[in-house]
Structure formats: structure tokens, C-alpha cells
C-alpha positions as CSV (number, residue, x, y, z in Angstrom):
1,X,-48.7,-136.9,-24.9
2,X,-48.6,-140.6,-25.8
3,X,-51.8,-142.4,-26.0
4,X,-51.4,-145.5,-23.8
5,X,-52.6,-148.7,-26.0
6,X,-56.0,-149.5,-24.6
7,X,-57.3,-153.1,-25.5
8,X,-60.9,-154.0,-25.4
9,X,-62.4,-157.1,-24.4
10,X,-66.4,-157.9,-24.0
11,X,-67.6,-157.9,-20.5
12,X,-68.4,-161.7,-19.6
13,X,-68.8,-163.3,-16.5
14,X,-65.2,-164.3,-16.3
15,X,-64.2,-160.5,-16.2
16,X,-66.6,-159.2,-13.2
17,X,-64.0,-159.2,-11.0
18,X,-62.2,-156.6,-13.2
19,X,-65.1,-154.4,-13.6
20,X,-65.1,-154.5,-9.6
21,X,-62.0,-153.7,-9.0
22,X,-62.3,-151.0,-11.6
23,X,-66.3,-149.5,-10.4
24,X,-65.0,-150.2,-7.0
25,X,-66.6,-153.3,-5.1
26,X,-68.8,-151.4,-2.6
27,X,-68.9,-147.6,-5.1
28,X,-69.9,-149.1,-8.1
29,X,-69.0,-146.2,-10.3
30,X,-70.6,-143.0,-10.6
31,X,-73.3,-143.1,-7.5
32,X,-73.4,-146.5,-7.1
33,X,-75.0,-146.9,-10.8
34,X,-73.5,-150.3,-11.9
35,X,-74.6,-149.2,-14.9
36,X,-78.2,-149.4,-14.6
37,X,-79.7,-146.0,-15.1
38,X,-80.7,-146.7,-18.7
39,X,-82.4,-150.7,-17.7
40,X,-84.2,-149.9,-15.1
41,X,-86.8,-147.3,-14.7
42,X,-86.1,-144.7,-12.0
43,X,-88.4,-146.2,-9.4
44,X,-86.6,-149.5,-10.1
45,X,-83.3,-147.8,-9.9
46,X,-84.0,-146.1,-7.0
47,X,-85.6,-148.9,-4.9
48,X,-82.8,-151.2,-6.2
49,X,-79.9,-149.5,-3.9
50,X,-76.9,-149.5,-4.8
51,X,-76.8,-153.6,-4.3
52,X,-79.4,-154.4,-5.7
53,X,-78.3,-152.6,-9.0
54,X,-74.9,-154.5,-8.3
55,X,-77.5,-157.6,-8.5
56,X,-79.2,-156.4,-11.5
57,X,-76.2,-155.7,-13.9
58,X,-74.5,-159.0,-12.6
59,X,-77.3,-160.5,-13.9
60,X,-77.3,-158.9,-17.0
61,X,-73.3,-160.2,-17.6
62,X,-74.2,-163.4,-16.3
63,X,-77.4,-164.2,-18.5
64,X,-75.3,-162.5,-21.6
65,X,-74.3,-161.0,-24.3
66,X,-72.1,-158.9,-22.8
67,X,-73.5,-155.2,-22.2
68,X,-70.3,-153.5,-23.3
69,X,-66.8,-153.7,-23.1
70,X,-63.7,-153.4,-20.6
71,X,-60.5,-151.5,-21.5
72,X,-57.4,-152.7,-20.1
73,X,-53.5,-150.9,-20.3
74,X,-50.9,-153.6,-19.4
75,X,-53.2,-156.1,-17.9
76,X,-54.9,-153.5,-15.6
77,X,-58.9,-152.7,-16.0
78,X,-58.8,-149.1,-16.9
79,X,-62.2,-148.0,-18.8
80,X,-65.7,-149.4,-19.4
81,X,-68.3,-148.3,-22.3
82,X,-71.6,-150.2,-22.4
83,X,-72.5,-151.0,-25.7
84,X,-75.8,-153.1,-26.8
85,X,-78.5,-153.1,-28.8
86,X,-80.9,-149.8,-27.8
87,X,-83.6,-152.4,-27.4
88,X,-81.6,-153.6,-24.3
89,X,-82.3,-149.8,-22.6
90,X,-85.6,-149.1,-21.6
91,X,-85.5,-145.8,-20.7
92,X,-83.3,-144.9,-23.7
93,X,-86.6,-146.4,-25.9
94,X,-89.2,-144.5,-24.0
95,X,-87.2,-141.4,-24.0
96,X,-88.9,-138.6,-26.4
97,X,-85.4,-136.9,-26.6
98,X,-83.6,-140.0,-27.6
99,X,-86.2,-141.1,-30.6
100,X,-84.8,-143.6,-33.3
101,X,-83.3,-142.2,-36.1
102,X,-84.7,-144.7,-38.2
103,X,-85.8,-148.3,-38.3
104,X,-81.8,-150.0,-39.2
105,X,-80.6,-151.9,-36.3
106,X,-79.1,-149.9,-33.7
107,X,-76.9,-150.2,-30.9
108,X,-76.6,-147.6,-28.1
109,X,-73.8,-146.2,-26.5
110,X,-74.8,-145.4,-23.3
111,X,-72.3,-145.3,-20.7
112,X,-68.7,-144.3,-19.2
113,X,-66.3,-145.0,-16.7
114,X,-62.7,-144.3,-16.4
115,X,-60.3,-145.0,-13.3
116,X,-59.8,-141.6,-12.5
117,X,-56.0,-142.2,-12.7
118,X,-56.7,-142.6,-16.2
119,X,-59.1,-139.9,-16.8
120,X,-57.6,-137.4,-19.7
121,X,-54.8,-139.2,-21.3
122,X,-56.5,-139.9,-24.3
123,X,-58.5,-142.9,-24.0
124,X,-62.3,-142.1,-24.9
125,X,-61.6,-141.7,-28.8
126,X,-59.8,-145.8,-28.6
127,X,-62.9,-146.6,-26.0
128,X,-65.5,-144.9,-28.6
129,X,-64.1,-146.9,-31.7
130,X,-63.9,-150.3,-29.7
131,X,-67.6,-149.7,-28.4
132,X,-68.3,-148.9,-33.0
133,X,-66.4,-152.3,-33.5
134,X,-67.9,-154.2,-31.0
135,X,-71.1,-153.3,-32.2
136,X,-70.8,-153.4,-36.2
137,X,-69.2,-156.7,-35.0
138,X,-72.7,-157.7,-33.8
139,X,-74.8,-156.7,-36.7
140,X,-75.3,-152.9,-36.1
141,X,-75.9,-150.5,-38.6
142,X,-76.1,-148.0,-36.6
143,X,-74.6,-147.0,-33.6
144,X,-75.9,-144.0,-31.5
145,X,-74.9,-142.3,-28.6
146,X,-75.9,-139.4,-26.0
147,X,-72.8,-137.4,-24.9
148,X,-73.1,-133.6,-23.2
149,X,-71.9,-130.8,-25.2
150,X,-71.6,-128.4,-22.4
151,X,-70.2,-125.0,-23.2
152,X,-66.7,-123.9,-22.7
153,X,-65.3,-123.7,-19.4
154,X,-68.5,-125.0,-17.8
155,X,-68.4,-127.7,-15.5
156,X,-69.6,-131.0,-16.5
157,X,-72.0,-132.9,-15.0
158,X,-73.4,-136.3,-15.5
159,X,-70.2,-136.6,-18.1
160,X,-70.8,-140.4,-17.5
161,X,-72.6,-140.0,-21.1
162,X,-70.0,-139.1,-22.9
163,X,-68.7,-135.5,-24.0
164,X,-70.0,-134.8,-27.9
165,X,-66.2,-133.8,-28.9
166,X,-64.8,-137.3,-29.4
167,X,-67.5,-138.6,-31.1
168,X,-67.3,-135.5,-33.6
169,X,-63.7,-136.4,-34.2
170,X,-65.4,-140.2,-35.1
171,X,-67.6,-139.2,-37.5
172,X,-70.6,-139.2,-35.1
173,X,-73.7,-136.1,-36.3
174,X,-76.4,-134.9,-34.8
């Protein structure tokens, strides 16, 4: 299988329309999540709906810097990662599970999406490595992440974080 070339481009307010069209206007990705779960606490999230989390995280694009990146094959908006400083993901910094590893600057990787007409042909590891750019780009020194490792042949659920096998391959530890 040939891995189609993925190019990565910063999520500005001059893309929404392609993250629309790729979340789907009125779906917004995985249960209506418009990438919010991790900036806004879970009474937030869940008294937000579905648009007022569409509010939220056009607010986020519009006020800037970008909150991760949007994957495109020929021209068409095919993936998302978000990708920002760990700061920028509230419940990521209250978490007790996902403590700091130490005090260096670090981004978070925090999120997934994938047209499903583009789901396993090879994208995440490209996706992964723009979202380590992108960052490092920005001043990171350290780039963290929170993907399932479930067992094999288990189902996976709440795979919008990532499964741990890609970034292995990367170079990412535990």
C-alpha cells in the first residue's frame, strides 16, 4: 500500500470551512466534540452542546495560534491533530494520570480525526510527525501525547486519542 502524501497546514481562521466540511458542519467529529473535551471541563462541555462547543473552538481558531493542524491529500481536508501547548488543556493539567514529565516546555497532542474514507491507509505516522514539527516549530521541547494501547483484537474505543503503536514507531516512551 502506497501512503497518499498528506500536507499539513496550521488551523487559522481562513481554514474553518475545511475543518467543517471535514468534522461535518452540524456532527462536528466524534460526538459533536469540536475538539473541546480537553478545554473545557466536563460540566462546561456538557452544558455547551454540541454548538456551543462549535462556538467555543471557533473561538479558539479565531483568537489564535492555531490549536493544531489540518491534513489535506490533493487539495481535499482529510485529517486533523490538535497540537498546542499542554497549558492550553485544562483538563489535560488537572489530570493526575497525565502529570508533567518535567518542567521543559511541552506541547500536547491531544486529538484525532480522520475522514473515515481515509481511515487506515497510512496517515497517522505523517499526521504524528507534522503535529512534532509543528510544535518543535513553536518552541517545544517536549511533545507528549495520550494514545490507547488496547489489547489485540479488542475493540477500540475513544481511539480519538490516538493508538500508542504509531507513536512507538516515532520514537515516543512511556
Amino acid at each position: 500500500m502506497t501512503t497518499p502524501e498528506l500536507c499539513c497546514t496550521p488551523l487559522t481562521p481562513s481554514h474553518w470551512d475545511d475543518l467543517e466540511r471535514l468534522f461535518g458542519p452540524e456532527r462536528g467529529a466524534v460526538a459533536g466534540c469540536w475538539c473541546t473535551v480537553f478545554r473545557l471541563s466536563r460540566p462546561e462541555w456538557t452544558a455547551a452542546g454540541r454548538d456551543g462547543r462549535k462556538r467555543a473552538f471557533r473561538a479558539i481558531v479565531e483568537e489564535g495560534p492555531p490549536p493544531g493542524l489540518l491534513g489535506y491529500v490533493a487539495g481535499e481536508p482529510v485529517a486533523w491533530v490538535a497540537v498546542a501547548p499542554r497549558a492550553d488543556h485544562p483538563v489535560v493539567e488537572r489530570s493526575r494520570v497525565t502529570r508533567p514529565v518535567d518542567s521543559r516546555p511541552a506541547f500536547a497532542i491531544t486529538c484525532f480525526y480522520l475522514s473515515p474514507r481515509w481511515r487506515r491507509k497510512g496517515l497517522m505516522r505523517p499526521l504524528i510527525q507534522a503535529a512534532v514539527d509543528y510544535a518543535r516549530d513553536l518552541g517545544a521541547e517536549l511533545v507528549e501525547a495520550y494514545p490507547l494501547d488496547p489489547p489485540p483484537g479488542e475493540r477500540r474505543t475513544g481511539g480519538f486519542v490516538g493508538v500508542a503503536g504509531p507513536f512507538r514507531d516515532l520514537g515516543f516512551c512511556e
